[in-house]
C-alpha positions as CSV (number, residue, x, y, z in Angstrom):
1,X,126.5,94.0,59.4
2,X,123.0,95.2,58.7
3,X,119.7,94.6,60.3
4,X,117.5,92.5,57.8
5,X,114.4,92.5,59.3
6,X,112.5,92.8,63.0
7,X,109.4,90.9,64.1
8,X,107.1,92.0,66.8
9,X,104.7,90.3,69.4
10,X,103.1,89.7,72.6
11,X,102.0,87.3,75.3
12,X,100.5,87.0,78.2
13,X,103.3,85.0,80.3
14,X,101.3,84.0,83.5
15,X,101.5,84.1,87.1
16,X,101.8,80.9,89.4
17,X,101.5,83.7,92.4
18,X,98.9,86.6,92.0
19,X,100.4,89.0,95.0
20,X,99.2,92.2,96.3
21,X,101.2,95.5,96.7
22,X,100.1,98.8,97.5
23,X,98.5,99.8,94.5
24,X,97.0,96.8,92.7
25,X,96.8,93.1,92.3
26,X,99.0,91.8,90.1
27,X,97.4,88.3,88.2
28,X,98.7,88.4,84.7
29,X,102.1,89.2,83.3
30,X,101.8,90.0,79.8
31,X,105.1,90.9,77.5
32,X,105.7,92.5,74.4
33,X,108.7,90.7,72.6
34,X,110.8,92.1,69.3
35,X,113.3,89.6,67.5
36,X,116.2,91.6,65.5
37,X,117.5,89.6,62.6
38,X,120.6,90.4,61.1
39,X,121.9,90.0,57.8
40,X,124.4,86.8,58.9
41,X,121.4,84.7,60.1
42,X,122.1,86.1,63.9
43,X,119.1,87.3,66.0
44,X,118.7,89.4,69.4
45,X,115.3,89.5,71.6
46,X,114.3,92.4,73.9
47,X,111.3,92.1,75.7
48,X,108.9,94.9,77.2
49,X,106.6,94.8,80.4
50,X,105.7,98.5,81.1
51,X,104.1,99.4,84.8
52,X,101.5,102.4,83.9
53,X,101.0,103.4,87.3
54,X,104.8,104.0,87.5
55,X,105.6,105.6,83.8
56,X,102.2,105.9,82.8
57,X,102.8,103.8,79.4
58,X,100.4,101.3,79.0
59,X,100.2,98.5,77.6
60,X,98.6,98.4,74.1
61,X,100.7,101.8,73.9
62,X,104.1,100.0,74.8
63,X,102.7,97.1,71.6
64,X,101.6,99.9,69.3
65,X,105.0,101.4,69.9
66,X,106.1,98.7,68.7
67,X,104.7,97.8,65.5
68,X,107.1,96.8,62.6
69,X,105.9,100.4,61.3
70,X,107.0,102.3,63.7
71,X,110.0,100.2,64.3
72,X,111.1,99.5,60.1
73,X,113.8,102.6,60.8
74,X,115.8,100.5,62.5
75,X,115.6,98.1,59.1
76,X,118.5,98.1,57.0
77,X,120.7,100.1,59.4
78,X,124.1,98.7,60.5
79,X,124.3,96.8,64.2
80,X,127.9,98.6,64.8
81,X,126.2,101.5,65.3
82,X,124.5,100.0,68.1
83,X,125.2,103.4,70.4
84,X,123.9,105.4,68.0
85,X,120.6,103.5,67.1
86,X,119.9,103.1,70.7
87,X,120.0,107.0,70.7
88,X,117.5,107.3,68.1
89,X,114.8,105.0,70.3
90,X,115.1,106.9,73.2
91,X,114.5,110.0,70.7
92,X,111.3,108.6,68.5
93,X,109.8,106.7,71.5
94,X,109.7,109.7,74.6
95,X,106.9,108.7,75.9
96,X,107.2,104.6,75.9
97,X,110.2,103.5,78.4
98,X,109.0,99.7,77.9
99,X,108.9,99.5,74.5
100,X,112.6,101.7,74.3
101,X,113.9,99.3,76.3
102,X,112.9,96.0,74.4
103,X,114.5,97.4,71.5
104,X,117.5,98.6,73.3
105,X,117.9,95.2,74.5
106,X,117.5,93.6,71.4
107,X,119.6,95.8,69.5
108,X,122.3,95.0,73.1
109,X,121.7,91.2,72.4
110,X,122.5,91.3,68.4
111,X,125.2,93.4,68.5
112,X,127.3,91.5,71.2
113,X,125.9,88.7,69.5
114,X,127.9,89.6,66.4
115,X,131.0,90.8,68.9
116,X,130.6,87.0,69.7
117,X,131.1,88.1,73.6
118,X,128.5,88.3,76.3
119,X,126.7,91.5,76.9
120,X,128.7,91.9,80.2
121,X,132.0,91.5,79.2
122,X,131.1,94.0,76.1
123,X,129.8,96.6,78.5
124,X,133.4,95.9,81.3
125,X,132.4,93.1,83.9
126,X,133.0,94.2,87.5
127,X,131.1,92.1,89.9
128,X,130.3,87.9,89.0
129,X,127.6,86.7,91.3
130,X,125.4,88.5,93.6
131,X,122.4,87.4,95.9
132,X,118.9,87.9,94.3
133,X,115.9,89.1,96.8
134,X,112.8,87.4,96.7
135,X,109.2,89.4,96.7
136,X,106.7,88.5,99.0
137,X,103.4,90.9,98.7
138,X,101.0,92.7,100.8
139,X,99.7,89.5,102.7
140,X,98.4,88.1,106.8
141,X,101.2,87.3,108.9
142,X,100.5,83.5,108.6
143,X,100.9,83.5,104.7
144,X,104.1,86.4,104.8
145,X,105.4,83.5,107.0
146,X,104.4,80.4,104.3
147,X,106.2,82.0,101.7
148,X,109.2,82.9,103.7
149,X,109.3,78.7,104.4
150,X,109.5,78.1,100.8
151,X,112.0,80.4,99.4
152,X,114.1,79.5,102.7
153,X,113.4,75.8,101.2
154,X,114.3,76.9,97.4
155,X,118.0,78.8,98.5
156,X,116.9,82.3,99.2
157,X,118.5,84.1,101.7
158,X,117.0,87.9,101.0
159,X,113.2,88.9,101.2
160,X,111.7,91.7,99.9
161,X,108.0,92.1,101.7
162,X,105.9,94.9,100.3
163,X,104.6,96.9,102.7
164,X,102.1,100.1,102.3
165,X,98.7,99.7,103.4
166,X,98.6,99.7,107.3
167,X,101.9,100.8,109.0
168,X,101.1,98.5,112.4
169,X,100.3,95.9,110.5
170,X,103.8,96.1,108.0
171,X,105.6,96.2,111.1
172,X,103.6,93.0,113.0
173,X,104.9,91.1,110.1
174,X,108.6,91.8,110.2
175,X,108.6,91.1,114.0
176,X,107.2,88.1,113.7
177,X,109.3,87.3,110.4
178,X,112.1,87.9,112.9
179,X,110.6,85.5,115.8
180,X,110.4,82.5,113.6
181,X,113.3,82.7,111.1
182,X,116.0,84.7,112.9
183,X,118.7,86.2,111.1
184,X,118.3,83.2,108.7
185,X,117.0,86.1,106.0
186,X,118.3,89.3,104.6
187,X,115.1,91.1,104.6
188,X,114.7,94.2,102.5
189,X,110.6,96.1,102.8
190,X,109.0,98.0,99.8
191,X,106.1,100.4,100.8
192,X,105.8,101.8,97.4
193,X,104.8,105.0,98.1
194,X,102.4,104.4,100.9
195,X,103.8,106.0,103.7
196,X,104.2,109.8,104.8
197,X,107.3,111.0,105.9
198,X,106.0,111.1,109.6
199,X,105.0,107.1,109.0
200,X,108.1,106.5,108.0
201,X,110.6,107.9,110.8
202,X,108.1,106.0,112.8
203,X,108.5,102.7,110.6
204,X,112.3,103.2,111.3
205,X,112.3,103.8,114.8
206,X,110.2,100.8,115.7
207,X,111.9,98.1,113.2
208,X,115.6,99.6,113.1
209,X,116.3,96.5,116.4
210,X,114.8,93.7,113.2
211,X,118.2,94.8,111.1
212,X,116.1,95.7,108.3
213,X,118.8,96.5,105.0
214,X,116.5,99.1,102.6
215,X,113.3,100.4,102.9
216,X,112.3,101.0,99.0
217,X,110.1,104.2,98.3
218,X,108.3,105.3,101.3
219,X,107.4,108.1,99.9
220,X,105.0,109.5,97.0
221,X,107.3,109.5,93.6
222,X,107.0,113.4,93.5
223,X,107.8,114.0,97.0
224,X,111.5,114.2,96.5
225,X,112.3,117.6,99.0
226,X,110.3,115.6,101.6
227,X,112.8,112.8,100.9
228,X,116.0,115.1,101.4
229,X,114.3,116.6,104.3
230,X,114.3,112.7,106.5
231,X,116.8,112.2,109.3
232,X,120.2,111.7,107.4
233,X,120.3,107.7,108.7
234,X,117.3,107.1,107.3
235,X,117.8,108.7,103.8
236,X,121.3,106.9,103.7
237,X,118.8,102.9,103.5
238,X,116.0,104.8,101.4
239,X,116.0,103.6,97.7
240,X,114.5,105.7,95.3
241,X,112.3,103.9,93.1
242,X,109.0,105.6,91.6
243,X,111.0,108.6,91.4
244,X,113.7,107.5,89.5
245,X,112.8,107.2,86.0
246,X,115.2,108.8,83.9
247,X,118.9,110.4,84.3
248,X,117.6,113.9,84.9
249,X,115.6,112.3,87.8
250,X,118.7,110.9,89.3
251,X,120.3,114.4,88.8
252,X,117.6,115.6,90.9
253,X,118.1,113.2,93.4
254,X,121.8,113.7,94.4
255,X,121.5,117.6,94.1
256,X,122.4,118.4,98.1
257,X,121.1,117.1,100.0
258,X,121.1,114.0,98.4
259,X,117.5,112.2,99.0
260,X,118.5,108.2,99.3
261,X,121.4,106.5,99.6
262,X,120.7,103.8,97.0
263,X,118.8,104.0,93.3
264,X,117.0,101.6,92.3
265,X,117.4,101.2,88.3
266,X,114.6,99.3,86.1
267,X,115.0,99.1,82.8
268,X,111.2,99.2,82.1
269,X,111.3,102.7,83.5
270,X,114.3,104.1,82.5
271,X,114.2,102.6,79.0
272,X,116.9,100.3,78.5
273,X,120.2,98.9,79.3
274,X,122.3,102.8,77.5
275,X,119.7,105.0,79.7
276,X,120.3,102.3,82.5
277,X,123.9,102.9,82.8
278,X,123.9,106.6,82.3
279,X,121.6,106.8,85.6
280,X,124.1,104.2,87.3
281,X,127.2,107.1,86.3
282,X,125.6,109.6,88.1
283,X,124.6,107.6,91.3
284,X,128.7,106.4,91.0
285,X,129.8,110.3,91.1
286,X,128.0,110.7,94.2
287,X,128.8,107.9,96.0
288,X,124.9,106.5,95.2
289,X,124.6,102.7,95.7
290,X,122.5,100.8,92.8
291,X,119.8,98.4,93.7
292,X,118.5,96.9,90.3
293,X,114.6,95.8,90.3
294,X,112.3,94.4,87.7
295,X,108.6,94.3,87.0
296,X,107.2,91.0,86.2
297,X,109.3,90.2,83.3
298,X,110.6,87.7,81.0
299,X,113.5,85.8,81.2
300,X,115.4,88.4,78.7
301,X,114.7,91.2,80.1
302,X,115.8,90.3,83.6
303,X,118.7,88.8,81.9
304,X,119.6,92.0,80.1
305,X,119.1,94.2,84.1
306,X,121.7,91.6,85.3
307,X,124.4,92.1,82.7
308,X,123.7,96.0,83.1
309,X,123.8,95.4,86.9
310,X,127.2,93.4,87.0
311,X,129.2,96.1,84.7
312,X,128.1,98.4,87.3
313,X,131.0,98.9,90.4
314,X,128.7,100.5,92.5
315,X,125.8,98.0,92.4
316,X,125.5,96.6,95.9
317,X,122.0,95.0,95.6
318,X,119.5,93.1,93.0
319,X,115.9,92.3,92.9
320,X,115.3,90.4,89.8
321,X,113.0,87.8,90.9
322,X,110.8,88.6,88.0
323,X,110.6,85.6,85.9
324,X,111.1,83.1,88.6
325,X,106.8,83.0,89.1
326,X,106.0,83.1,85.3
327,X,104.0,79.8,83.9
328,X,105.8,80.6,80.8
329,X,108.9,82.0,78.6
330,X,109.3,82.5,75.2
331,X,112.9,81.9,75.7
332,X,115.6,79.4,77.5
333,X,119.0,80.4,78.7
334,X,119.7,83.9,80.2
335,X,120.6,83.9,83.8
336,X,122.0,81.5,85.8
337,X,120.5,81.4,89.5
338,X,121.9,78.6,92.1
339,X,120.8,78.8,95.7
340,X,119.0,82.5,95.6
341,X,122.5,83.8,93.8
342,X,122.4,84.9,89.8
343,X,125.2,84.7,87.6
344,X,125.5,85.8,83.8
345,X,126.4,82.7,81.5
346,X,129.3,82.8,79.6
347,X,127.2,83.0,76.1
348,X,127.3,85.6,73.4
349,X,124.7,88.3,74.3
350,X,122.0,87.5,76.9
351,X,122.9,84.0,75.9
352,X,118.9,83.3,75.6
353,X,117.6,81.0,72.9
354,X,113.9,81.1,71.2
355,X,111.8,78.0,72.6
């Protein structure tokens, strides 16, 4: 079955809640979409949403990747070589992880599409539901606490509060997170990469009594002997994010000592659900938990991290709140989240459906 034709755009998605985190504001969620049409009529969507701070891909780079020029190699080939084509993206496209990985997830999506079996069950299923954290950004104590109230109110039962900027001031708002709500919360803090290593043996030592689960990289992304260097129980709750891009960065994270405890895989760094899982093997031969994030995405991409997530044995955590603030989709389906938990639909592919 041969790919007939692929179409390529963008959008700017939206945010009903601008937030803060230690590097920038984010107010504006724009994608970059490509639509795979195969020669039977089917079609698969991947969507793109690079972070340049992170990657250093920028936007009108990750689009330009994309054009149908750059793209038209893909035209004509045959979807059952789906392992193969994904390995010639990852080849042309080195230096754009978002636009590798809306391709890879498109070309994911039509294949299993074809297979006529969700994405999951193609890749082996091992886990079926799992808790999704929700974000809450660098904000006051009175509006850290607002927020909480409302995701309490909507099902949630796992924050993730960004942290960063002023360590007395991160820690004053998971005390008092603590004095109003309890142990009604799972709460998980992401400083990403705003502390030093001395900031953050002292973050630990004054929160470890608030039962907080992972602190996400407290550390600069290129800082990774300081990492292996912490005290071993706080390496053991330390996810790397920023330095974890690709599978020779996980390599260079378990090398002994190993530097965290838990990797956390995004598809818009790493490029894709095939580069995904090949970072996800290595944490699994070193007894390396996964913890799957997002940027602001849409609704297929974070579909396509959970069906890579849940094939996964050794994923123990998810953040993909990504979509869940957007004003708009391009799509319907995807996902299925009831009460803060996310399950994968029982569709071919993603199971997402143009609007």
């Amino acid at each position: 079955m041969k790919i007939k034709s692929i179409t390529t755009w963008s959008a700017d998605l939206g945010n009903t809640k601008p937030y803060t985190i230690a590097f920038k504001t984010v107010d504006e969620v724009n994608n970059a979409f490509v639509e795979i049409t195969l020669d039977n009529g089917l079609t698969g969507i991947g969507a793109g949403n690079p972070s340049e701070y992170v990657t250093g891909e920028k936007f009108q780079s990750c689009v330009e990747a994309l054009s149908e020029k750059n793209s038209s190699f893909l035209v004509g080939r045959d979807i059952r070589e789906v392992n193969q084509l994904a390995f010639e993206v990852w080849q042309k496209f080195p230096k754009n992880p978002a636009a590798r990985a809306a391709l890879d997830i498109a070309l994911h999506d039509a294949f299993t599409q074809f297979l006529n079996v969700p994405l999951v069950k193609y890749l082996g299923q091992k886990i079926h539901s799992l808790p999704t954290s929700n974000t809450i950004g660098i904000k006051n104590v009175e509006e850290t606490l607002k927020e909480a109230q409302e995701y309490g109110e909507r099902g949630f039962q796992i924050l993730k509060v960004k942290l960063g900027k002023d360590l007395d001031e991160d820690i004053e708002r998971l005390v008092k997170l603590r004095e109003k709500f309890g142990k009604k919360f799972v709460i998980r803090i992401d400083t990403n990469q705003g502390y030093t290593s001395e900031q953050t043996i002292q973050f630990y030592q004054k929160t470890k009594h608030l039962d907080i689960e992972l602190i996400e990289q407290p550390l600069p992304a290129k800082e990774i002997d300081a990492m292996k260097k912490l005290p071993d129980e706080i390496r053991k709750v330390i996810a790397a994010d920023e330095s974890l891009l690709t599978p020779t960065d996980a390599l260079k994270l378990v090398s002994p000592p190993v530097a965290s405890g838990i990797f956390n895989i995004k598809l818009m760094k790493c490029g894709g659900v095939s580069q995904a899982l090949k970072i996800a093997d290595i944490a699994g031969q070193s007894n390396v938990d996964l913890f799957w994030g997002c940027n602001d995405e849409s609704i297929v991409s974070i579909t396509a991290a959970l069906h890579a997530a849940f094939a996964c044995s050794n994923t123990k955590y998810i953040d993909l709140d990504g979509s869940l603030d957007l004003v708009r989709d391009v799509v319907k389906g995807g996902f299925i989240l009831k009460e803060g938990i996310m399950y994968c639909s029982d569709k071919p592919g993603l199971g997402v459906e143009r609007i």
